[in-house]
Backbone as numpy.savetxt, mean C-alpha at the origin, in Angstrom:
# Nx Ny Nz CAx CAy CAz Cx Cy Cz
-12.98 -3.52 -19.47 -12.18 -2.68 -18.58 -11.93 -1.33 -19.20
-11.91 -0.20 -18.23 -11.63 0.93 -19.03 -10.42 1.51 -18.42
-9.53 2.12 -19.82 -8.20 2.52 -19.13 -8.30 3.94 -19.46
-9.23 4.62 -19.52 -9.36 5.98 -19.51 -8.43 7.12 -18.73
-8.72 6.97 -17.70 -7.17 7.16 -16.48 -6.27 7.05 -16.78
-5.41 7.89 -16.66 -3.38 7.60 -16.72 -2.78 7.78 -14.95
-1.45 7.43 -15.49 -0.92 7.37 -14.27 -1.24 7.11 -13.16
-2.25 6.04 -12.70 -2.54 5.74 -11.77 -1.67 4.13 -11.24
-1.34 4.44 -9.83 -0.44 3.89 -9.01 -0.81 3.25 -8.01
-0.10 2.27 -7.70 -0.38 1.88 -6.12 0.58 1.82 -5.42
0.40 2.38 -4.16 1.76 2.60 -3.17 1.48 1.75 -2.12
2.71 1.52 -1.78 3.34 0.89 -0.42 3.82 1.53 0.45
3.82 1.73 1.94 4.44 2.81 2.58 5.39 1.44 3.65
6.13 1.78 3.96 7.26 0.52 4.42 7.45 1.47 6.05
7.42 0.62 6.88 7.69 1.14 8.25 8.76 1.20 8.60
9.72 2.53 8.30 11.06 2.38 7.85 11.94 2.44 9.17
11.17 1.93 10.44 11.31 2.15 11.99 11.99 0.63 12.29
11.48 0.02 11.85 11.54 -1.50 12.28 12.93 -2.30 11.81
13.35 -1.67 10.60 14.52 -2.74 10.08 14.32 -3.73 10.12
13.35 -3.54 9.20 12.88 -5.46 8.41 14.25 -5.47 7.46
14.27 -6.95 7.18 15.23 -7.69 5.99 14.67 -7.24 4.84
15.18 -7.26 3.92 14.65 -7.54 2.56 13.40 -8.21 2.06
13.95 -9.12 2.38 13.11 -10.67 2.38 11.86 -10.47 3.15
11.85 -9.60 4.88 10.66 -9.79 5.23 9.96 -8.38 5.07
10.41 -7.76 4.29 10.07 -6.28 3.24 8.93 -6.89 2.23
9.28 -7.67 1.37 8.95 -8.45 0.53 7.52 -9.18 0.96
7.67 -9.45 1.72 6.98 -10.74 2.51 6.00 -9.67 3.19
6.14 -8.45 3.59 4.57 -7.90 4.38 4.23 -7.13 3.24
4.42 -6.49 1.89 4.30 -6.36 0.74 3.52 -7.21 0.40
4.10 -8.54 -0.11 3.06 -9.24 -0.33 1.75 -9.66 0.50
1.63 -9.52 1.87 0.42 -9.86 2.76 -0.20 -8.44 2.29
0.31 -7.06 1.88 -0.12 -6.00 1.86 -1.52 -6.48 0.22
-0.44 -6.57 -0.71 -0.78 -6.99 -1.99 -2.39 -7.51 -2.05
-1.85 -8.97 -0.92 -3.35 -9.94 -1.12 -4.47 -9.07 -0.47
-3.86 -8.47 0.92 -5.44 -7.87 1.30 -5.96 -6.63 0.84
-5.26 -5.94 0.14 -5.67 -4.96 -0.91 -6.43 -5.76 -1.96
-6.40 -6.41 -2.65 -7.25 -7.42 -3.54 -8.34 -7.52 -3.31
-8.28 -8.26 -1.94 -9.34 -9.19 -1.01 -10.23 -8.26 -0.91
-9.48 -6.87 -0.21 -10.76 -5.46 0.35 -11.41 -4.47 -0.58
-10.81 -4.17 -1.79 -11.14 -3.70 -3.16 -12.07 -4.20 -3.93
-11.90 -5.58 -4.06 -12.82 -6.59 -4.66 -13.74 -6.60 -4.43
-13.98 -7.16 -3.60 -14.98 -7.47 -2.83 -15.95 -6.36 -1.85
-15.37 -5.16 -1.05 -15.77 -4.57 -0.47 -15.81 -2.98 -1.06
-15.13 -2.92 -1.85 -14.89 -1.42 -2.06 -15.40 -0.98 -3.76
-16.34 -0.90 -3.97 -16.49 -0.97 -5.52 -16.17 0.92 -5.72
-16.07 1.93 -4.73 -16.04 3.35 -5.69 -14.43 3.67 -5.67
-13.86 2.63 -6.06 -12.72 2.50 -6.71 -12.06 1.50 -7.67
-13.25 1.04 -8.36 -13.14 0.16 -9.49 -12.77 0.48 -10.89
-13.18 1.17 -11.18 -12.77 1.93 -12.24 -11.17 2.02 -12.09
-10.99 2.56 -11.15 -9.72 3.13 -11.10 -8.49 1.72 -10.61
-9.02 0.59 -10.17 -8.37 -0.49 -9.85 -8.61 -1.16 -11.57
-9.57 -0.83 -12.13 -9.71 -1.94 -13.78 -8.35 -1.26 -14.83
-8.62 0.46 -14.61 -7.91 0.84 -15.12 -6.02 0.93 -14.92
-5.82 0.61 -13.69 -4.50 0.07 -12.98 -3.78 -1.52 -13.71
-5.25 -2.31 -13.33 -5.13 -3.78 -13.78 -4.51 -3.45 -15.24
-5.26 -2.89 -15.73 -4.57 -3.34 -17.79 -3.61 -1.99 -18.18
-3.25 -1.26 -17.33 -2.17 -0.08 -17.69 -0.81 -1.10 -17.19
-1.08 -2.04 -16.27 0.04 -2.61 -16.20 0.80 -2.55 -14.71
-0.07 -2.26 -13.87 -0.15 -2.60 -12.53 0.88 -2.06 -11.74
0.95 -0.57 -11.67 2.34 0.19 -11.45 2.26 0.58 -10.22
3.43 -0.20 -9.02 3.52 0.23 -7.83 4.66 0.48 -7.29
4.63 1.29 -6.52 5.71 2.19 -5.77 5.74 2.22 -4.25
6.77 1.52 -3.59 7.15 1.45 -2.73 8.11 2.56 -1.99
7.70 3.17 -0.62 7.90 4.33 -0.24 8.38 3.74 1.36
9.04 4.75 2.09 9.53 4.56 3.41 8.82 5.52 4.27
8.62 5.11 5.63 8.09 6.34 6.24 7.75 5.54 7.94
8.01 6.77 8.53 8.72 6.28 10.20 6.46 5.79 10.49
6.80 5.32 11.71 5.41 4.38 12.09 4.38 5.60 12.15
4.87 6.80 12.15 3.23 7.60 12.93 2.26 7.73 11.60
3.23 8.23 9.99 2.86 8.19 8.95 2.31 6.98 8.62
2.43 5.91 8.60 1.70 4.60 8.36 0.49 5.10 9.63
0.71 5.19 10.36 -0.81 5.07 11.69 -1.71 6.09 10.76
-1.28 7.28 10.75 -2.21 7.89 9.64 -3.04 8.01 8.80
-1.95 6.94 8.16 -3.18 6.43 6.51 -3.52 5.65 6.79
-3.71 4.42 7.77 -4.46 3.66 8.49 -5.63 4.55 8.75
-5.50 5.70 9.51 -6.92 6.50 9.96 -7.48 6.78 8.91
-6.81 6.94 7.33 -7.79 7.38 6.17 -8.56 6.00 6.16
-8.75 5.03 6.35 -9.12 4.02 5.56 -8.05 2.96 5.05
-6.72 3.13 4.75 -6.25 2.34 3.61 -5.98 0.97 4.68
-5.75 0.07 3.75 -5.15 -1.18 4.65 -3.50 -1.21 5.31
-4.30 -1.82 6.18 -2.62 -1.74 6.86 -2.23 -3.44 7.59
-1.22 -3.22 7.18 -0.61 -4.85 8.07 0.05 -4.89 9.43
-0.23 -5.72 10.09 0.40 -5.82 10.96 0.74 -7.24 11.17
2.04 -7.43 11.98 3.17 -8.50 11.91 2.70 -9.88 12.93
2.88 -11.06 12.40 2.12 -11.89 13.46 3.08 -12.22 14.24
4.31 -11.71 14.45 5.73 -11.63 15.22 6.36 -12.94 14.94
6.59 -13.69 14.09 7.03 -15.05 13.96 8.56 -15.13 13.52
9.08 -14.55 13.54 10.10 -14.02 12.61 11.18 -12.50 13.55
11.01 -11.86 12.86 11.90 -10.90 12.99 11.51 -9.55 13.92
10.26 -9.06 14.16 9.85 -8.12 14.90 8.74 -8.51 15.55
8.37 -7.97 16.83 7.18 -8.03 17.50 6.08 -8.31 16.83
5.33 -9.14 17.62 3.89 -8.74 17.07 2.88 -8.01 17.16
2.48 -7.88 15.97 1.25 -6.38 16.42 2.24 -5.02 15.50
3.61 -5.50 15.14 3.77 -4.47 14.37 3.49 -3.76 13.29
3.00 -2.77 13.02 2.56 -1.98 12.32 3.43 -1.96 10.84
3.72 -2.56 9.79 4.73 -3.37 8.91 4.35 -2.27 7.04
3.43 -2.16 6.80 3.45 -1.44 5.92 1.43 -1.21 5.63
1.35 -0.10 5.03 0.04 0.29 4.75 0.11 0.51 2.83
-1.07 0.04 2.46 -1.07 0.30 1.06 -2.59 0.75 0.25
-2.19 1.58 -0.23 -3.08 2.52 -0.86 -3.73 1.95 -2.06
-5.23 2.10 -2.33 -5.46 1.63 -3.52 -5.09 2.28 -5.00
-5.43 1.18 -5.93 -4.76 2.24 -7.48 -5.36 3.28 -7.30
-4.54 4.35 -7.53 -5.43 6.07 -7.86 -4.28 6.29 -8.99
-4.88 7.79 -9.20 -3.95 8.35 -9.44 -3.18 9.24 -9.34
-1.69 9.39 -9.73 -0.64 9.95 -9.18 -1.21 11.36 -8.23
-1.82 12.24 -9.41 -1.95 13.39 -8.40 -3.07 13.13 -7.16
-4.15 12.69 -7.13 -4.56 12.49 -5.84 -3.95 11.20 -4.72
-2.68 10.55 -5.32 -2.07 9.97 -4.41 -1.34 10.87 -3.41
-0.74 11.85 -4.39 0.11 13.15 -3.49 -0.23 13.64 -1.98
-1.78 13.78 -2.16 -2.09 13.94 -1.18 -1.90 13.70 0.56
-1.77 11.73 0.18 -1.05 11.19 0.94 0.10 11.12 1.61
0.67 10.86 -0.03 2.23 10.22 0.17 3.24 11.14 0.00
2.80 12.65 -0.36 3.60 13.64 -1.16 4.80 13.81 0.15
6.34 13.53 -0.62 6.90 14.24 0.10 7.75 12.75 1.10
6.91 11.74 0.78 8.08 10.43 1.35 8.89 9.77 0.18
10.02 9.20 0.85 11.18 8.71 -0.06 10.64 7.13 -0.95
11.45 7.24 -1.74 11.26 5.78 -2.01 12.34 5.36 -1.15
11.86 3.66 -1.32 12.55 2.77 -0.31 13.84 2.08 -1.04
């Protein structure tokens, strides 16, 4: 693995429209988590480097808020996005959080520059 790279991050953008719980904050985070894995891994290798170098820096992510049109957005870049199988607490089909692969900080900016943490 090479950790050549610094500061590279992975973000969460939280659909700060919906007033999820905690708990189901947590819970589309984690569905966010696995299919970032799943789609990186497996499908996305010209960001490996930069996911190997994430893996052994110690796997640094940052969770951010931001109303639904900003999540629809970075959906249009590419990144993964979740949506809610309504079982629980909000509709289904909701648009619940989008997450970015490891980069780093300054070309995350690009994105995310300028939303709150959650």
């Amino acid at each position: 693995m090479t950790t050549a790279k610094q500061n590279i991050v992975q973000y969460y953008v939280v659909n700060e429209q919906l007033g999820m719980s905690p708990g189901k904050i947590a819970a589309q985070a984690a569905h966010a988590a696995t299919m970032m894995m799943v789609h990186y891994l497996l499908n996305d290798t010209k960001h490996r480097e930069a996911f190997e170098a994430w893996f052994a820096q110690g796997q640094t992510k940052i969770v951010l808020r931001a109303p639904e049109e900003v999540l629809q957005k970075l959906g249009e870049e590419g990144f993964v996005s979740i949506r809610d199988a309504g079982h629980t607490e909000i509709p289904a089909g909701s648009l619940t959080v989008v997450v970015l692969p490891p980069m780093e900080k300054e070309a995350a900016r690009r994105y995310v520059g300028g939303l709150k943490l959650y």
